[in-house]
C-alpha positions as CSV (number, residue, x, y, z in Angstrom):
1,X,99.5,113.5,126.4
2,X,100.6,110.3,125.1
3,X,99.1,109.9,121.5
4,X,97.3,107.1,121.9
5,X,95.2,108.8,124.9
6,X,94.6,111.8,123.4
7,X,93.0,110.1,120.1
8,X,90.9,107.9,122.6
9,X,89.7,111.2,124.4
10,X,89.0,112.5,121.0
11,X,87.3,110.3,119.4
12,X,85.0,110.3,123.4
13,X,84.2,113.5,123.1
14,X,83.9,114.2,119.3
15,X,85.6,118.2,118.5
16,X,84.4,120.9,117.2
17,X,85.7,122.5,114.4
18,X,86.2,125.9,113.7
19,X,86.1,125.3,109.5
20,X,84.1,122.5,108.4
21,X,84.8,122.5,104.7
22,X,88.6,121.3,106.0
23,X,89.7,118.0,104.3
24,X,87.1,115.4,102.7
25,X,83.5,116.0,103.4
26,X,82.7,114.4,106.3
27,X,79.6,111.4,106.8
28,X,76.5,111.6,108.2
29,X,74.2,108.5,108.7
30,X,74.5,105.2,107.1
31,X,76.8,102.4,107.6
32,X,79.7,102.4,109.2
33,X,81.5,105.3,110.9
34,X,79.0,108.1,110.8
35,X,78.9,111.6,112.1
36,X,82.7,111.8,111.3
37,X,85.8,113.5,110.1
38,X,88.8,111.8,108.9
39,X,91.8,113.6,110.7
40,X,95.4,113.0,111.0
41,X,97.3,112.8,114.2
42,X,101.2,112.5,114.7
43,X,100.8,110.1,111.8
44,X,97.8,108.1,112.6
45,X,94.3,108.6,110.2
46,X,91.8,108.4,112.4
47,X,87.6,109.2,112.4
48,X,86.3,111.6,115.1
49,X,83.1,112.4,115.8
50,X,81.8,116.3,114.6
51,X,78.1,115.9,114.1
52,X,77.0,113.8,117.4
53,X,75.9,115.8,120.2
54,X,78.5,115.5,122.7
55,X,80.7,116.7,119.8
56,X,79.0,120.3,119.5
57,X,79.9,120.6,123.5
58,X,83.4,118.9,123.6
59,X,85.7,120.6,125.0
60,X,88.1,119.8,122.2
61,X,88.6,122.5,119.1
62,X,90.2,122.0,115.6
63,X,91.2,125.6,114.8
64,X,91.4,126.7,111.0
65,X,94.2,124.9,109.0
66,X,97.3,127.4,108.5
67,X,98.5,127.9,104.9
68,X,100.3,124.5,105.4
69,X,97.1,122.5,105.8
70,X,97.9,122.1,109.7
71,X,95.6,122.8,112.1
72,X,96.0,123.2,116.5
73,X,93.5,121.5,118.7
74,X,93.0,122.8,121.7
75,X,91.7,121.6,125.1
76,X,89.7,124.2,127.0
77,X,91.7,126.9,125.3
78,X,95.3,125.2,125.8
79,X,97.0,123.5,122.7
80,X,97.6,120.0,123.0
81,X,98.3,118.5,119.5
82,X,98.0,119.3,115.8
83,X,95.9,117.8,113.3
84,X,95.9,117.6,109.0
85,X,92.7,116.6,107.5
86,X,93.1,113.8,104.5
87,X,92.2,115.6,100.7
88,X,88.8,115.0,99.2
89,X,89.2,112.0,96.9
90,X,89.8,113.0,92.8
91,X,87.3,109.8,92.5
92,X,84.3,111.7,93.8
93,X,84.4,114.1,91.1
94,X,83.5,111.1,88.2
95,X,80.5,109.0,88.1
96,X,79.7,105.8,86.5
97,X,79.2,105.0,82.8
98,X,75.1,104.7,84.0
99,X,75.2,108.4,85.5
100,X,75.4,108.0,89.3
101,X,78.0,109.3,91.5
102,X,80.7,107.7,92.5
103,X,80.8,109.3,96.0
104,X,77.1,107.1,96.1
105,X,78.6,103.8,95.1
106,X,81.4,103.8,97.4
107,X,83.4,106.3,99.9
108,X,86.8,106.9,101.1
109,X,87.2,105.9,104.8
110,X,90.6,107.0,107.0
111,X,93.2,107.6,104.3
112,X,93.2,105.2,101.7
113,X,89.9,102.3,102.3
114,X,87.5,102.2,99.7
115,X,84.1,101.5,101.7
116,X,80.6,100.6,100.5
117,X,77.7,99.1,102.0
118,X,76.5,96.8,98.8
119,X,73.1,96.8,99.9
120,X,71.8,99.8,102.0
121,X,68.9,98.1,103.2
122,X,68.2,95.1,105.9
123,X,65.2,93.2,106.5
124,X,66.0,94.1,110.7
125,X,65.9,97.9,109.9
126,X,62.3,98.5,108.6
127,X,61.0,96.9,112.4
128,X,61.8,98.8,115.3
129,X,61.1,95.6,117.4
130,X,64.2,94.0,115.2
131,X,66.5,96.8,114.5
132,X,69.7,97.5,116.0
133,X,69.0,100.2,118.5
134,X,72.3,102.1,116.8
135,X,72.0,101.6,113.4
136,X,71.5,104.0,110.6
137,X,71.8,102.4,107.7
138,X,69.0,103.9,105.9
139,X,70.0,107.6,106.7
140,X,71.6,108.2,103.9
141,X,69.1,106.2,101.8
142,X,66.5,108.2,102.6
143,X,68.9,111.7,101.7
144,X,69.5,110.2,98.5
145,X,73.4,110.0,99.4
146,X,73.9,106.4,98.0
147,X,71.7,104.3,96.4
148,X,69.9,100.5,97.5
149,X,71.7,98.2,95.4
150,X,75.0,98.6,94.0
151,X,75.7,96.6,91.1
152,X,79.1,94.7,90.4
153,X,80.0,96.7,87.5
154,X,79.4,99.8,89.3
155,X,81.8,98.6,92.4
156,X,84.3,97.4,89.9
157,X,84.4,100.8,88.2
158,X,84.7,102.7,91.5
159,X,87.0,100.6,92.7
160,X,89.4,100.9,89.9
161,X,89.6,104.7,89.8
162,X,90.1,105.1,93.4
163,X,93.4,103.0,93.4
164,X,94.5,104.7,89.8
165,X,93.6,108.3,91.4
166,X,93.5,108.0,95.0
167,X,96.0,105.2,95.8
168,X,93.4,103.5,97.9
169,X,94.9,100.3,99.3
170,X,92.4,98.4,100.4
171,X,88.4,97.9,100.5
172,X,85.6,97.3,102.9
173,X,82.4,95.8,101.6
174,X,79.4,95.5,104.1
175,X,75.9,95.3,103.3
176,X,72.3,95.3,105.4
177,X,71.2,91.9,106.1
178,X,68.8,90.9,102.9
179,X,67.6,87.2,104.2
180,X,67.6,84.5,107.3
181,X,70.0,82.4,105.4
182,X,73.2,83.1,103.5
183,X,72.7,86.9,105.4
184,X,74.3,88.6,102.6
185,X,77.5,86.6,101.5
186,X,75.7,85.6,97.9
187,X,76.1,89.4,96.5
188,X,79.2,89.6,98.3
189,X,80.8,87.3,96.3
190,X,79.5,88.8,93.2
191,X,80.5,92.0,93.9
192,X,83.8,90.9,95.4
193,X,84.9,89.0,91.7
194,X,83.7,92.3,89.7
195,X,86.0,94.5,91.5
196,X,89.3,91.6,91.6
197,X,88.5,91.1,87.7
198,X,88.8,94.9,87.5
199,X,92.0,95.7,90.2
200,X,94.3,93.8,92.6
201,X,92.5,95.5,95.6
202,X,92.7,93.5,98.9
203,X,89.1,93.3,99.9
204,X,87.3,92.3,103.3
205,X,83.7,91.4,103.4
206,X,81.3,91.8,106.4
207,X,78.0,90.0,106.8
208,X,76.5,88.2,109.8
209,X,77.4,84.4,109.6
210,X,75.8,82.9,107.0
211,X,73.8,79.2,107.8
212,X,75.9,77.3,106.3
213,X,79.8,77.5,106.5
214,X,80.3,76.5,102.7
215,X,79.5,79.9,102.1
216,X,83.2,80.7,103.4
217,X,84.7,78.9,100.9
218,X,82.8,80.0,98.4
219,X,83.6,84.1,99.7
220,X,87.0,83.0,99.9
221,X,87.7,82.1,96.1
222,X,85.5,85.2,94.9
223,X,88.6,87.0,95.9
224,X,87.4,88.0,99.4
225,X,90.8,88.3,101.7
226,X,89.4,88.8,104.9
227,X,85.9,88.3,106.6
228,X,84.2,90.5,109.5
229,X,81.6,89.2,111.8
230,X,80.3,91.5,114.2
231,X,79.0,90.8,117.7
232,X,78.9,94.3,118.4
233,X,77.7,93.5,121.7
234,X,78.9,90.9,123.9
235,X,76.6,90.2,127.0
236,X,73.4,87.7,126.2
237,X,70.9,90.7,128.1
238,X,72.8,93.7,126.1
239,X,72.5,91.8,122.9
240,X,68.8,91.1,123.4
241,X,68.1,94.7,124.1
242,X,70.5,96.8,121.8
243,X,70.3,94.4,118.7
244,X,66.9,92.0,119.5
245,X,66.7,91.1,115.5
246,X,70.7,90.4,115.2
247,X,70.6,88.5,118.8
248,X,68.6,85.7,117.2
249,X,71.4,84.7,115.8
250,X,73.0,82.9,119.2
251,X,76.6,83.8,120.2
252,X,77.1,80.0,119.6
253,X,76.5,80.3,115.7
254,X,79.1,83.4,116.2
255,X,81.9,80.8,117.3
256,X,81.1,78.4,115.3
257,X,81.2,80.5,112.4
258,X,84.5,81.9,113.8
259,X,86.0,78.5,113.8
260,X,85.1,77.3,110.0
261,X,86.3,80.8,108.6
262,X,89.5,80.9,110.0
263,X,91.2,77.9,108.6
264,X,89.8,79.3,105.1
265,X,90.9,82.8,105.7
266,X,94.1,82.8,107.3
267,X,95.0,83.5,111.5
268,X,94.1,87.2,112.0
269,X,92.2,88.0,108.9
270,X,88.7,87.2,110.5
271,X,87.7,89.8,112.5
272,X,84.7,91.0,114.8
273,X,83.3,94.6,115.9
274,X,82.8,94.7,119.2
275,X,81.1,98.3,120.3
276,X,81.8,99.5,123.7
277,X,79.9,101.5,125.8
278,X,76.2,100.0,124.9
279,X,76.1,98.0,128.9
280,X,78.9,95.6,128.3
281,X,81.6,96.2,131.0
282,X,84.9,95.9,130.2
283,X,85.6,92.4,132.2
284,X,83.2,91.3,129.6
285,X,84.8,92.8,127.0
286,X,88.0,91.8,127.7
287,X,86.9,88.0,128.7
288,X,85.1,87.8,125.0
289,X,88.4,89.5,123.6
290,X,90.5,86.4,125.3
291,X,88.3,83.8,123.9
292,X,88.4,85.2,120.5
293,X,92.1,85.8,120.6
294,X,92.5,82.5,121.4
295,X,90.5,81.6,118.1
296,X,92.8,83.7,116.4
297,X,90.2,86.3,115.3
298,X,91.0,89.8,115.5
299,X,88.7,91.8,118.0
300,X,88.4,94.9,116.8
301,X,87.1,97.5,119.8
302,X,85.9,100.8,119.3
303,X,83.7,103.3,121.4
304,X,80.1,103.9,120.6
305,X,79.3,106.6,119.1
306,X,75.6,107.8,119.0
307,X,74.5,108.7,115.8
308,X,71.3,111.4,115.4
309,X,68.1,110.0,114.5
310,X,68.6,106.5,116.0
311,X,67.2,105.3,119.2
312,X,70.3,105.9,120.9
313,X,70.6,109.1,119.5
314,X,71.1,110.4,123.2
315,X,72.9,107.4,125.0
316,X,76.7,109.0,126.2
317,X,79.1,107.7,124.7
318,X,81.9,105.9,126.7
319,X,84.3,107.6,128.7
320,X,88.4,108.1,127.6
321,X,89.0,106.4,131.0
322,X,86.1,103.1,130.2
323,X,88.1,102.8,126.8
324,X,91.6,102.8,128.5
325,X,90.7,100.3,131.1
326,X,89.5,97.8,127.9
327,X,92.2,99.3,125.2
328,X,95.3,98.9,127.4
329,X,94.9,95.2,128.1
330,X,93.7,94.1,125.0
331,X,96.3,95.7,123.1
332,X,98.6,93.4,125.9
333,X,96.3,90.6,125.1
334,X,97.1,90.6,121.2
335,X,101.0,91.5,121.6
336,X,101.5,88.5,123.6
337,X,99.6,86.1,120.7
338,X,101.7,88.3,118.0
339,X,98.0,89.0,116.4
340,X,98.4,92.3,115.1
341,X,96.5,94.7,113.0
342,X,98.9,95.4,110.6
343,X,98.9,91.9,109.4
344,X,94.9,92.0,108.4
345,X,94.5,92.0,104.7
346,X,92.1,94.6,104.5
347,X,88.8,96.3,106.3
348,X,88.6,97.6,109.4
349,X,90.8,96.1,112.1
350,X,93.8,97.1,109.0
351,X,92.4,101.0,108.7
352,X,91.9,101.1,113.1
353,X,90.6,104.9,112.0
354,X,87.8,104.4,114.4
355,X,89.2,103.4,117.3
356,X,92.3,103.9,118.9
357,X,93.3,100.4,119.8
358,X,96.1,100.1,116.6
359,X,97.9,103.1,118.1
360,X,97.6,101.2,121.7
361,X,99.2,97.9,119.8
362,X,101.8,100.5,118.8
363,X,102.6,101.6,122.1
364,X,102.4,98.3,123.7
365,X,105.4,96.7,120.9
């Protein structure tokens, strides 16, 4: 099986592992990639789902690592690949100069991305008439696995000894929406010069678009190297019922916002998250992935994955074969307008660990 289909059945159907303590502890709840292991394949760092329940019936197994760290997975009892797991980070076992964790401040995502969500709370979450239907941002809140707010010094600290320990090469900062009007971008920037004053990290910032497009400017000289805006969803009557607090922010604001970030940013290093397998189809997909492409923003596509205690908790996830029909193309699509993932500065279009449209690009050169 060609790699690139066989990550994009894994990360479908999630695995099941026969030794969980393999490799870095894996996530549950919160932002970004949740109910994951990092695992490497033929090269590739990627984030597959173990805790969701489609995962506890895949028929995918990660047998124990040998004594070289390498571990068989197996399809229905055949061997089809083999998989290392990334180390737990030397980072996590320090904590800041004020006593908290550094595994609560920020977290190591694929194989070298420092991630945090600044602030772990959002003023959609606390409304389930607002929320987004998929999000779990307050998960690990509420298990006291991070804390609310992190400071600047706290991220500049963290962010310091993962690169001198680690070798982390690049950082994700996201946050929960805290207001109707600069949607987060204000303690992006603070946090964003605290960690450049402390380490030559490239950095990308995600927020919803702010109101008013100074604010790129403003990110861009805080030492912020690359922006994300997600749609998430793409369709008007999806977005109203996945995301109803996030769709009153019009799709119009999105490409406007698109527009006046790129020429501050640079072609390719504003990105958006586009989650497939929520009721978009993949003509849609792919039609929103053309327009953007043409705006020179990075689409970055990646199966839905349902997380536990979220409304979607039991919505499937999208087929190998739905992801192939959108992957395929797309990675066409951005070969032929030479606007690739490994020219993104930093965040998550750069890492591709939770999707399996980089390897796809790879395939497609």
């Amino acid at each position: 099986m060609p790699t690139e289909r066989l990550i994009n059945a894994l990360q479908s159907y999630g695995v099941r592992l026969a030794d969980s303590r393999s490799g870095a502890p894996s996530r549950r709840g919160g932002a970004g990639p949740s109910d994951h292991k990092a695992m490497t394949i033929a090269g590739r760092t990627v984030m597959v789902p173990v805790h969701t329940e489609a995962a506890f019936d895949s028929p995918f197994l990660v047998r124990r690592p040998d004594l070289d760290g390498v571990s068989v997975i197996e399809h229905d009892g055949a061997v089809i690949g083999r998989v290392t797991f990334p180390g737990k980070p030397r980072f996590y076992a320090l904590s800041t100069f004020d006593g908290v964790p550094y595994a609560k401040i920020a977290v190591l995502h694929g194989r070298d991305v420092l991630a945090t969500t600044v602030l772990q709370t959002c003023i959609r979450y606390a409304s389930r008439t607002k929320t987004c239907q998929f999000c779990s941002i307050g998960q690990s809140l509420a298990a006291g696995r991070t804390v609310a707010r992190k400071t600047p010094e706290q991220l500049a600290e963290v962010a310091r000894a993962a690169v001198l320990l680690d070798g982390v090469k690049h950082m994700v900062m996201t946050t929960g929406t805290p207001n109707a009007t600069d949607r987060g971008a204000s303690i992006l920037c603070e946090s964003a010069f605290a960690v450049k004053a402390a380490v030559d990290l490239p950095i990308q910032a995600q927020c919803e678009p702010p109101d008013d497009d100074r604010w790129f400017e403003r990110m861009k000289a805080s030492g912020i190297d690359a922006l994300g805006m997600h749609l998430e969803v793409v369709t008007p009557e999806v977005r109203a019922r996945i995301m109803p607090g996030k769709a009153s922010v019009p799709l119009e604001r999105y490409y406007d916002a698109f527009a006046a970030a790129v020429p501050v940013f640079g072609r390719g290093q504003v990105s958006t998250y586009i989650l497939a397998g929520l009721g978009d189809a993949p003509e849609a997909i792919l039609a929103m992935a053309e327009r953007l492409i043409g705006m020179d923003v990075y689409p970055f596509v990646v199966p839905f994955v349902p997380i536990s205690g979220t409304p979607l908790e039991s919505h499937p996830a999208p087929s190998p074969d739905f992801m192939h029909a959108i992957l395929q193309p797309l990675s066409e699509m951005l070969g032929r307008a030479n606007l690739r993932s490994t020219d993104i500065k930093a965040g998550c279009g750069r890492c591709g660990a939770c999707s399996a449209l980089s390897t796809y690009e790879r395939a497609a050169a």
